[in-house]
N, C-alpha and C positions, 0 to 999 in steps of 0.2 A: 246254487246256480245264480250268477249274477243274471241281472233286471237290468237292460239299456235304460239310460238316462230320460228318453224321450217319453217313456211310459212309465214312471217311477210307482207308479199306484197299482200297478199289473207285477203279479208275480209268476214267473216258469219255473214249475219242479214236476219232478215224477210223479207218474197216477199212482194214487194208490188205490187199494181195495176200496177204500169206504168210499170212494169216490166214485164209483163204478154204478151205479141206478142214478146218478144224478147225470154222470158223464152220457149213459144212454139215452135218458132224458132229451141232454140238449140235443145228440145226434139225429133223433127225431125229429125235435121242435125244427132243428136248422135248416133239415131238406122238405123238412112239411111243409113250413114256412116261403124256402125261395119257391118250391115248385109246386104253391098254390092250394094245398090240401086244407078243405074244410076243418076238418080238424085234424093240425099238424101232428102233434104228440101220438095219432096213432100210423105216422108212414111208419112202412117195413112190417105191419103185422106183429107179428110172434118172432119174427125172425134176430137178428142176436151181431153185434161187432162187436161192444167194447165189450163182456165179457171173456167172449172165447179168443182176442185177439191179446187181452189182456193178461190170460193165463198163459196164452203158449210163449210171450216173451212183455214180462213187467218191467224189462226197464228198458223195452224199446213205446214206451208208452208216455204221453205226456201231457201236464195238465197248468192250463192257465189259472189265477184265481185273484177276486179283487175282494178288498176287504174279508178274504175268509171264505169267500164264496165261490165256488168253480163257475165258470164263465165260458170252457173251454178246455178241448180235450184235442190231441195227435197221436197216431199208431203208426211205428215204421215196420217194416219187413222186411227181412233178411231172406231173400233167395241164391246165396252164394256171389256168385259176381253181379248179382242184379238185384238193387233194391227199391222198394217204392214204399210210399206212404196212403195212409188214409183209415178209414175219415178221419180229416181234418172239421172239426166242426167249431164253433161259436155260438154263441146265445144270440136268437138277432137283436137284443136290446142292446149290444155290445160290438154291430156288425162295424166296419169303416173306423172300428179306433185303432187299428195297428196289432191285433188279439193274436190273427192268423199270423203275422211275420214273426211273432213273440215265442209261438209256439215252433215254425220252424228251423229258428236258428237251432236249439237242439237235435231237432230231427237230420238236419245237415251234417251235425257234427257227431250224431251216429253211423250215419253212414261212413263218414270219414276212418271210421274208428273199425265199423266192419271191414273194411278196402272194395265195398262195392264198385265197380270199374263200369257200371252204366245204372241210371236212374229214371223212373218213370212213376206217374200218376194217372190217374182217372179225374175228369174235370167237366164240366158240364162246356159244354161247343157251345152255346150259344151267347154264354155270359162274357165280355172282352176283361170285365173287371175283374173274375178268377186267372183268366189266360193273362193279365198284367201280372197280379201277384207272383204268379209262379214265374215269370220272364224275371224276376227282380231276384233270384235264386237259380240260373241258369236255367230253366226248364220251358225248352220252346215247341209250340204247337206240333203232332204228325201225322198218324192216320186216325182216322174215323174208329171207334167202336162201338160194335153193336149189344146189345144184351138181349139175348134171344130165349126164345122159350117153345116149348112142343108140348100140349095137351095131350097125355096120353090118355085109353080107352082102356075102363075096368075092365076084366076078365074074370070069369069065373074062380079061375085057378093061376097060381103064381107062375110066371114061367120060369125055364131053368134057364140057367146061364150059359152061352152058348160053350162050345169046346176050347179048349185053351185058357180059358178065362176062369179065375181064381179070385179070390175077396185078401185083404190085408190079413183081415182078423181071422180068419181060419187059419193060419199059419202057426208053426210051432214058433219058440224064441230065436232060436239059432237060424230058422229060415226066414224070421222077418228080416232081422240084421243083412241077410244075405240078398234079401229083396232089396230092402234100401239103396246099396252097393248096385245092384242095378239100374234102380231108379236114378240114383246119381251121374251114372254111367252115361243113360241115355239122353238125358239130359244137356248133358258136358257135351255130346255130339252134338247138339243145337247149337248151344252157345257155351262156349268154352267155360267153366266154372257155375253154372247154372245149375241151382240145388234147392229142391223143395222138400227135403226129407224133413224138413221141419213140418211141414203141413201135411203130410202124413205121418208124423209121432203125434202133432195137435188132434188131429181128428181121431186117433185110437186113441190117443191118453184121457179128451174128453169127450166120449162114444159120442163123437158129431154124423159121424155115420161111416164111413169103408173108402179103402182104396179098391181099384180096380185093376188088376195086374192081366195082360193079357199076352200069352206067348204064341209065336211062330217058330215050332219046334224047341228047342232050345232056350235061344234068345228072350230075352224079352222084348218084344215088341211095343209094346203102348202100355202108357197105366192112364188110370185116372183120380183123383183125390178128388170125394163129392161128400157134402152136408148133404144132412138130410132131416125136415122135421123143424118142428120148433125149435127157441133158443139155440138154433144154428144159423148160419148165414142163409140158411135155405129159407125154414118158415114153415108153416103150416102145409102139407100137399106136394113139398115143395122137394124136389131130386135139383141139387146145384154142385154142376161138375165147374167147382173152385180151379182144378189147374188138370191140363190134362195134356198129355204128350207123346206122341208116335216116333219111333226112331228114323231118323232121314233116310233115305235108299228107294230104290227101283219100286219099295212094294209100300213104300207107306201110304200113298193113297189110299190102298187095298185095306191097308191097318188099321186105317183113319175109319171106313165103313164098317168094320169088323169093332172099331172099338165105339162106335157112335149104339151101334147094334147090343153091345152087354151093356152102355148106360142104360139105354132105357128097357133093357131087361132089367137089370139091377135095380131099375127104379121103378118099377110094375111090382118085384118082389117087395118091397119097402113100403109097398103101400101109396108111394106118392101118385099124387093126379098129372102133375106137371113137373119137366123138366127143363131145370135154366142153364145156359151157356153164356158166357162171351168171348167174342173174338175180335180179333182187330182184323181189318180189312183191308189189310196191306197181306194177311195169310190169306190170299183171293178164293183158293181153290178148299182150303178150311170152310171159306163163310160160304163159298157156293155147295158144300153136298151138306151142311146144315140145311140150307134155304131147300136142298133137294127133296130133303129127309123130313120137310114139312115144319120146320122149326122158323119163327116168326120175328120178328125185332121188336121188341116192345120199349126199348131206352137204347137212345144213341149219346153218346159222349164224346171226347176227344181223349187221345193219348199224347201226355206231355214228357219231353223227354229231355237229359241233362246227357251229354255224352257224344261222341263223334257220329252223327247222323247214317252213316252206315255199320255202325255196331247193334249191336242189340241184333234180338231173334223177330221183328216185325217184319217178314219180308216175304215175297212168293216162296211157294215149295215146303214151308212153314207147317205142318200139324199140330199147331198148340191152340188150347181153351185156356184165355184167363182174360180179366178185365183189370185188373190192380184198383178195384172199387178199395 
């Protein structure tokens, strides 16, 4: 992969493996660092990206390096017509040299490559110097998102999962396949080409923890794809519903409570103390029956977006969980 002229000392090529503890490394140091952490190297816990983002697609993965040394790491993700990146991170000894542009012109040019037809990140809203970067790559300011959380209450006994509601991994072969096919399905009703089945093969190929399938008769109604636990996106204690989605119609509000109700069953059986969300706040009626349901905002960001301003699935009426952290 050619090296722009303007930084002839910085190299971009593909992460590889043995890159992968140093690349978590800096993802730590870099958000420890801007957002103040006594000691940087330990934000996020136990909690886990470049590995498990690393595994579920290696050559959407990318690594900066000077002299031999990584300096910097990008992860893109392929959700069918919709892709987004991150973390994006840098060494801050290396912050303001041009690292982060270095590493995104590849990431651009996978996208290109998948035919993603809308693009979005997660970005920190208060910084103008992140919201510049990303303007210089078409991706401009939209709604607010929240990252939320609900402390659940130990119980004696594990509860059951309510009726309707089914795990990934209990599934035979030929019914997960068939699951999929609907998850894609419903999906595709949201926004036309919108496919997470990748993040549900990710999360059962590296026991990150379970999909949640949840039907109204027939149909499938909602699932949800959530980490759970250490070296996952979760963490220690931690129930993280990564992407979750209700089929549009007269009842998915209805589906919406029904499926907020076997998260955090599913995450009481799991053991976890805490469940995390996010949502963008353009899904009004999404962020109001979390906040109803006692669930708290503990990080707010911005959603930055590349693509015709009334595309994408951010909009009222909306039943989706994700934050494109």
């Amino acid at each position: 992969m050619a090296t722009p002229q303007a930084f002839p000392e910085i190299v971009v090529r593909p992460l590889a493996q043995s890159d992968l503890a140093e690349a978590d490394r800096i993802i730590r140091l870099a958000f420890g660092t801007f957002l103040g952490f006594p000691d940087p190297e330990r934000f996020m816990g136990d909690a886990d990206y470049a590995y498990t983002r690393w595994t579920a697609d290696s050559s959407a993965a990318f690594a900066a390096e000077r002299d031999g040394k990584l300096i910097g790491s990008n992860f893109a993700t392929n959700w069918g017509s919709f892709g987004f990146f991150g973390p994006l991170t840098v060494h801050p000894n290396c912050w303001s040299q041009g690292v982060a542009q270095l590493l995104l012109a590849p990431t651009m040019e996978k996208f290109r490559a998948w035919g993603n037809r809308h693009l979005g990140l997660y970005t920190f809203a208060q910084s103008p110097k992140h919201m510049a970067l990303y303007q210089k790559f078409g991706f401009w300011p939209r709604d607010l998102v929240a990252i939320m959380a609900k402390n659940l209450e130990t119980a004696s006994t594990k509860p059951s999962l309510p009726n309707g509601v089914s795990l990934y991994s209990e599934l035979a072969p030929g019914e997960r396949q068939s699951a999929l096919s609907e998850c894609r399905e419903l999906t595709s009703a949201i926004f036309p080409g919108l496919d997470v089945t990748n993040e549900i093969r990710a999360v059962a190929g590296q026991h990150l923890g379970d999909t949640i399938l949840l039907r109204d008769g027939s149909p499938l109604a909602a699932f949800a794809v959530c980490h759970v636990g250490p070296r996952t996106e979760a963490g220690s204690g931690v129930c993280y519903a990564k992407f979750a989605a209700v089929r549009p119609g007269p009842r998915a509000g209805n589906d919406f409570e029904e499926l907020l109700g076997a998260l955090e069953a599913f995450a009481s059986q799991v053991g976890a103390t805490k469940l995390d969300a996010g949502v963008n706040l353009a899904r009004r009626e999404a962020f109001a029956e979390l906040f109803a349901r006692g669930f708290r905002t503990q990080m707010q960001g911005v959603a930055m977006e590349a693509g015709d301003a009334s595309s994408g699935y951010n909009r009222a009426g909306v039943y989706v969980l994700d934050d494109w952290r």
